[in-house]
C-alpha positions as CSV (number, residue, x, y, z in Angstrom):
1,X,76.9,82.1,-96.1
2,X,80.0,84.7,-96.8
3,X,79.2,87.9,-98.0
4,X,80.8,88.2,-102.3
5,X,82.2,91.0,-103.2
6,X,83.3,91.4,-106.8
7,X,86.6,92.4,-107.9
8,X,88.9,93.0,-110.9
9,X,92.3,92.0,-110.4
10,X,95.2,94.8,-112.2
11,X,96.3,93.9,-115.5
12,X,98.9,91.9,-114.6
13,X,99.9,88.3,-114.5
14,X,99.3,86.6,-111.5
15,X,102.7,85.5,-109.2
16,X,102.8,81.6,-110.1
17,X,102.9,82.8,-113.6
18,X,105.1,84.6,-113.2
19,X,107.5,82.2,-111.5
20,X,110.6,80.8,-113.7
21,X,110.3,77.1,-114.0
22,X,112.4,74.5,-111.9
23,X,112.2,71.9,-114.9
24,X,113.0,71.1,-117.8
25,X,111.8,68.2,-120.2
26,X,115.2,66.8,-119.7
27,X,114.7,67.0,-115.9
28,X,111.6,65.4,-116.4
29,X,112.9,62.3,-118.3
30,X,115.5,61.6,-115.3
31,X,113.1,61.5,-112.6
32,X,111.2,59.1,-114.9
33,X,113.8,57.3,-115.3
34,X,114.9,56.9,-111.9
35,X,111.5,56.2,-110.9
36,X,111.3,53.6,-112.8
37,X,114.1,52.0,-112.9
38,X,114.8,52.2,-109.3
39,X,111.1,51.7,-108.1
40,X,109.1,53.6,-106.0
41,X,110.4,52.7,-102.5
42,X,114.0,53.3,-103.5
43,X,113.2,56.8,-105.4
44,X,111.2,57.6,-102.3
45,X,114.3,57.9,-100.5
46,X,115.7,60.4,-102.9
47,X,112.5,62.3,-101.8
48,X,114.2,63.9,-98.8
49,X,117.6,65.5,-99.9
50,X,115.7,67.4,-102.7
51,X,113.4,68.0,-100.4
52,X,115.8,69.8,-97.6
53,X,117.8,71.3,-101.5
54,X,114.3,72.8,-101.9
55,X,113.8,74.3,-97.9
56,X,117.4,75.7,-97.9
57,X,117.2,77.0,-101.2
58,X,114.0,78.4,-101.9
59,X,113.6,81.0,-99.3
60,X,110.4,82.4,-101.2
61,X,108.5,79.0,-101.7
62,X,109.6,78.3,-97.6
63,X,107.8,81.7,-96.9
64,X,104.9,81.1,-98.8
65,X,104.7,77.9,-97.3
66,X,104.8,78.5,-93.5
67,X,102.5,81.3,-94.5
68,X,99.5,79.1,-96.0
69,X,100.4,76.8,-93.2
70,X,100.2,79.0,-90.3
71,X,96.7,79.8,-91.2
72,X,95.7,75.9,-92.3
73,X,97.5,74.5,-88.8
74,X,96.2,78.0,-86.9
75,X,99.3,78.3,-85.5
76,X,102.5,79.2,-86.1
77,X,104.3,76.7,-88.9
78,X,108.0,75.8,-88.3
79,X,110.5,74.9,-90.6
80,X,109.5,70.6,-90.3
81,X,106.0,72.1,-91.2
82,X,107.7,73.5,-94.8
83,X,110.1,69.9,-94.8
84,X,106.7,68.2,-94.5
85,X,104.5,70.3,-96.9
86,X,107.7,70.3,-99.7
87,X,107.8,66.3,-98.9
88,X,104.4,66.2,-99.7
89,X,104.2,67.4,-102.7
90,X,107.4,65.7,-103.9
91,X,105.7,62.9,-103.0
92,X,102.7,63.1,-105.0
93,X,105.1,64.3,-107.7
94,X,106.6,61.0,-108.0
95,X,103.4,58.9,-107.4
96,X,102.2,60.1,-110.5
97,X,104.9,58.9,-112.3
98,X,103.7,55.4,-111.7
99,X,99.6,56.6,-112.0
100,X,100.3,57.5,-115.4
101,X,102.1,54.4,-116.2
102,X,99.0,52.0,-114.9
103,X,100.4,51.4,-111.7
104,X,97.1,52.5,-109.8
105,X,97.3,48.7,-108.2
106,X,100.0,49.7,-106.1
107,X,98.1,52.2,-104.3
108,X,95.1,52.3,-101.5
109,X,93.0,54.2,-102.9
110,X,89.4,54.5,-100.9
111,X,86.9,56.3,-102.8
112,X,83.9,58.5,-100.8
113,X,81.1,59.6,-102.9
114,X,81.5,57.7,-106.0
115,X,77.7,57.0,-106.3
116,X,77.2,61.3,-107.0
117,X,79.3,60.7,-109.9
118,X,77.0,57.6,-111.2
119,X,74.0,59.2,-110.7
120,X,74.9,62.3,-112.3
121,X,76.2,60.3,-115.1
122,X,73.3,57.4,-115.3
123,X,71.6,61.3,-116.9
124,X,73.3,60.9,-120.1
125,X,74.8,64.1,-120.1
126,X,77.9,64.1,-118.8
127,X,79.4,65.6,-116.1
128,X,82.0,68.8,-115.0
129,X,84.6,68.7,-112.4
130,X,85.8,70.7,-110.3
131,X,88.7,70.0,-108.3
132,X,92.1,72.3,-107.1
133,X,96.1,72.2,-106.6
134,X,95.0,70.0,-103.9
135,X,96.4,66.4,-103.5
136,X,96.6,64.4,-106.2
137,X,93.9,64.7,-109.2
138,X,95.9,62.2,-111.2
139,X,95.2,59.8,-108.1
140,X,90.9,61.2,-109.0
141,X,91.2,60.4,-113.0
142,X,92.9,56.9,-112.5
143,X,90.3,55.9,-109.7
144,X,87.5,57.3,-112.4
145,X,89.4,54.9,-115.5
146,X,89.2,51.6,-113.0
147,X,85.8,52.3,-113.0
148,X,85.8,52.6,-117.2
149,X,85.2,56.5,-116.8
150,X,87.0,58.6,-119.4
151,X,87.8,62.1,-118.3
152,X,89.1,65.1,-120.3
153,X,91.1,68.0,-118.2
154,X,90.2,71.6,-119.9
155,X,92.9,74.3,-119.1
156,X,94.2,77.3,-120.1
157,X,96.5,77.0,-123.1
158,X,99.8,77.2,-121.9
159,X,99.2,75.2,-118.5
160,X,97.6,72.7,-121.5
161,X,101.3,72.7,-123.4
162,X,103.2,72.1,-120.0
163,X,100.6,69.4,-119.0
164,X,100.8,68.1,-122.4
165,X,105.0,67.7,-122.6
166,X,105.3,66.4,-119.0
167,X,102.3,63.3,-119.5
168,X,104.8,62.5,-123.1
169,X,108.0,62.5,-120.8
170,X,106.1,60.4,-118.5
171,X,104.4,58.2,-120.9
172,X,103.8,58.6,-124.5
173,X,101.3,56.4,-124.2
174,X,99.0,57.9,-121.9
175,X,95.2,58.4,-122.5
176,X,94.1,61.9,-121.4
177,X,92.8,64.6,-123.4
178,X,94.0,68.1,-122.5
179,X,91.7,70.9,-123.7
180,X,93.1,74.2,-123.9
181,X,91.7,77.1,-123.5
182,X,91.3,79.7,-125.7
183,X,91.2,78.2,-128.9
184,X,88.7,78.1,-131.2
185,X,87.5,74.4,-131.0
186,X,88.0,74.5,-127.3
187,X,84.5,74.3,-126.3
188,X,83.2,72.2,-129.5
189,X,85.8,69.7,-128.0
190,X,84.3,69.9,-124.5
191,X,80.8,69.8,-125.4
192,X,81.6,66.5,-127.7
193,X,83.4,64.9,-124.5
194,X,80.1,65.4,-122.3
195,X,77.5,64.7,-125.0
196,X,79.4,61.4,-125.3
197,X,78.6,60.9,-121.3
198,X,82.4,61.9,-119.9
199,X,83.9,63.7,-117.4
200,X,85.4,67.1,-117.9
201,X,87.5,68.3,-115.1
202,X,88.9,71.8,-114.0
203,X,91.2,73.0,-111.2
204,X,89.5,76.6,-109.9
205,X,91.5,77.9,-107.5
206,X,93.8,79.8,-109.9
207,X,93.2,82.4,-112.7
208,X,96.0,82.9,-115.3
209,X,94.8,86.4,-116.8
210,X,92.9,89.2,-115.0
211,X,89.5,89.0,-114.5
212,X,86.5,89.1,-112.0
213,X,87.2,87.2,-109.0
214,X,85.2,87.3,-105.7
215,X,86.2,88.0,-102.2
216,X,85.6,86.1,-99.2
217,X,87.3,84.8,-96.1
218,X,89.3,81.8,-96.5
219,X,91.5,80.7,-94.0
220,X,91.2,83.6,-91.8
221,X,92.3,86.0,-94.0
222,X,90.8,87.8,-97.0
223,X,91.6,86.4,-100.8
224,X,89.9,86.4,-104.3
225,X,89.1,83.2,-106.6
226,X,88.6,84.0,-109.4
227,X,84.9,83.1,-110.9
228,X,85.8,82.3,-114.2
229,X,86.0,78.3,-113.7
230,X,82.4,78.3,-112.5
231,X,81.5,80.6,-115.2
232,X,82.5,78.0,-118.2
233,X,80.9,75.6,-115.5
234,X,77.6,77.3,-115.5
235,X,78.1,77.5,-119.2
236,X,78.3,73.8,-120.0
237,X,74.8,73.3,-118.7
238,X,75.7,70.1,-116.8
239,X,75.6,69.2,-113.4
240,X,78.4,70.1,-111.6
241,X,80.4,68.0,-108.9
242,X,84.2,68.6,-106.3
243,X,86.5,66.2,-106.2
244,X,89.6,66.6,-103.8
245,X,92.0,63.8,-104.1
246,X,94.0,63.7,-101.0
247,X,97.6,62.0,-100.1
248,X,97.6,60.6,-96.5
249,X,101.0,59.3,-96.6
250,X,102.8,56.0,-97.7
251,X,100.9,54.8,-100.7
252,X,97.3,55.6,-98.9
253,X,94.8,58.1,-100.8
254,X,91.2,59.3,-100.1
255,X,89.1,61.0,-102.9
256,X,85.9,62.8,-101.9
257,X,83.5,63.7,-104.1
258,X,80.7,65.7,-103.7
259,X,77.8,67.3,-105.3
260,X,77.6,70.9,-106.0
261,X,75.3,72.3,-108.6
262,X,72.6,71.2,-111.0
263,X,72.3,73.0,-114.6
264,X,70.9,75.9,-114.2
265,X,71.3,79.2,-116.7
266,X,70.1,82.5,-114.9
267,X,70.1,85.3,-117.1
268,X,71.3,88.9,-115.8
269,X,72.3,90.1,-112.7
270,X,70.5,86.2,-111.1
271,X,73.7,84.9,-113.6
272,X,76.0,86.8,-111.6
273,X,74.7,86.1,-108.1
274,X,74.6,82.5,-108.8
275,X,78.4,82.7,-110.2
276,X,79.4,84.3,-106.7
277,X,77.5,81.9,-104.5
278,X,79.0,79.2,-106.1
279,X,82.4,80.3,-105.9
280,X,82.0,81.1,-102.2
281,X,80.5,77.9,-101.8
282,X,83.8,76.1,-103.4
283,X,86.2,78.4,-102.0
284,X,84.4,76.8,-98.4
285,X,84.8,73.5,-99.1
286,X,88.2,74.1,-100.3
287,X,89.2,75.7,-97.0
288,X,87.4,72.4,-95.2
289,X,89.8,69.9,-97.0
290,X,93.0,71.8,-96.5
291,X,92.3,71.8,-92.9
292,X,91.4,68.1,-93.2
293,X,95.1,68.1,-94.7
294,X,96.9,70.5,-94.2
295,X,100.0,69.6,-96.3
296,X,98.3,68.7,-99.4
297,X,97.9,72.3,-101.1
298,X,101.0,73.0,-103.6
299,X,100.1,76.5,-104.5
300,X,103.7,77.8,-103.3
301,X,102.8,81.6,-104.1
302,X,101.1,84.1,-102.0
303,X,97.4,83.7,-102.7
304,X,95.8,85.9,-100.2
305,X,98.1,89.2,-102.2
């Protein structure tokens, strides 16, 4: 078990907030449209132009990249590394173009671990989420609706807006409850979705405000996540499972879920070891499946600052 130490990050925002966005809801509606009105094999192909636009042109997201790369890979990462890890994102990028426009079909998708969601569900109670900037979770929630689960994504607020505009550029259509955070009905909305026997997912590798976090080794190197998605977690009083949606290529996904923590409310200082062990415990796994693959992390900022 890593040692936790606590920490409080500086008042500031953290670097991928502070990033200017690439896109635009007009940008949006293109790729949509070319997606679809090309197809996926043909749009694919556009795939690697923007990619090399993106590796000449983006010297800090290249940087970032060879540097999460050279301690996933554990060894140096070379510019194909950076083509590869930009391609795969891109790639996903455009796969959920036809994920949120019921085209799940056209995938193989092979689930492990789908019985830990069944059991903790066959409780009544419904069940949280936990998940990261890993892969695909689009590919997760449309393997969860095959299967006639409904899940809800809870976020903070203006993550929730983006989300929000880019699922109505995709599809207007599309069933998928956003929940921000920070309002006043957030939680009365995610405590109607459980008692009603959903899903409620979060991504916890990032924080958007300053806050505790806790320190331990991931990757080789020292970085802090914050512990505020297992807090709200913890606060739910459900059971808790990690799902990492991975692209392997071609049209080929794997999702693994796992179990991670039964309800449990600890009062006091037992509150706050519990939060810390948990979030070392998820920080673990996480470091597992980005070794597993390597190219499927898209946080293009430098996490370990």
């Amino acid at each position: 078990m890593q040692r936790a130490d606590s920490h409080v990050e500086p008042e500031a925002a953290p670097d991928w907030v502070k990033r200017p966005e690439r896109s635009n809801a007009l940008a949006l509606r293109s790729i949509v449209w070319v997606a679809m009105r090309l197809g996926r094999p043909a749009a694919r192909l556009l795939l690697y132009p923007i990619c090399l636009y993106f590796l000449a042109f983006a010297p800090r997201a290249r940087a970032q990249s060879r540097q999460y790369l050279g301690r996933a890979l554990s060894r140096k990462a070379s510019l194909a590394d950076s083509f590869r890890h930009f391609h795969t994102f891109a790639s996903v990028l455009l796969d959920r173009v036809f994920l949120l426009n019921d085209e799940f079909s056209r995938f193989d998708v092979r689930v492990f671990g789908a019985e830990v969601v069944d059991e903790l569900l066959a409780q009544n109670a419904g069940c949280v989420l936990l998940g990261a900037h890993l892969g695909s979770f689009e590919a997760a929630r449309c393997a969860g609706r095959a299967r006639g689960l409904k899940l809800s994504m809870l976020m903070y607020e203006e993550n929730a807006r983006k989300v929000g505009a880019l699922l109505r550029a995709i599809n207007p259509r599309v069933d998928m409850e956003i929940i921000g955070l920070g309002r006043v009905d957030s939680m009365l909305k995610v405590e109607a979705a459980l008692a009603r026997g959903e899903l409620v997912a979060m991504l916890a590798d990032r924080t958007i405000n300053a806050g505790r976090t806790v320190g331990c080794d991931f990757l080789g190197e020292r970085a802090h996540f914050p512990t505020g998605p297992i807090r709200i977690a913890l606060m739910l009083d459900r059971p808790i499972a990690l799902v990492f949606a991975l692209y392997l290529g071609g049209n080929r996904y794997e999702i693994h879920i796992e179990r991670f923590a039964l309800p449990q409310q600890p009062g006091g200082p037992d509150r706050r070891k519990a939060i810390d062990q948990l979030s070392l415990r998820y920080a673990e796994r996480l470091e597992h499946y980005c070794r597993l693959a390597p190219y499927n992390w898209f946080n293009f900022y430098d996490f370990w600052r």
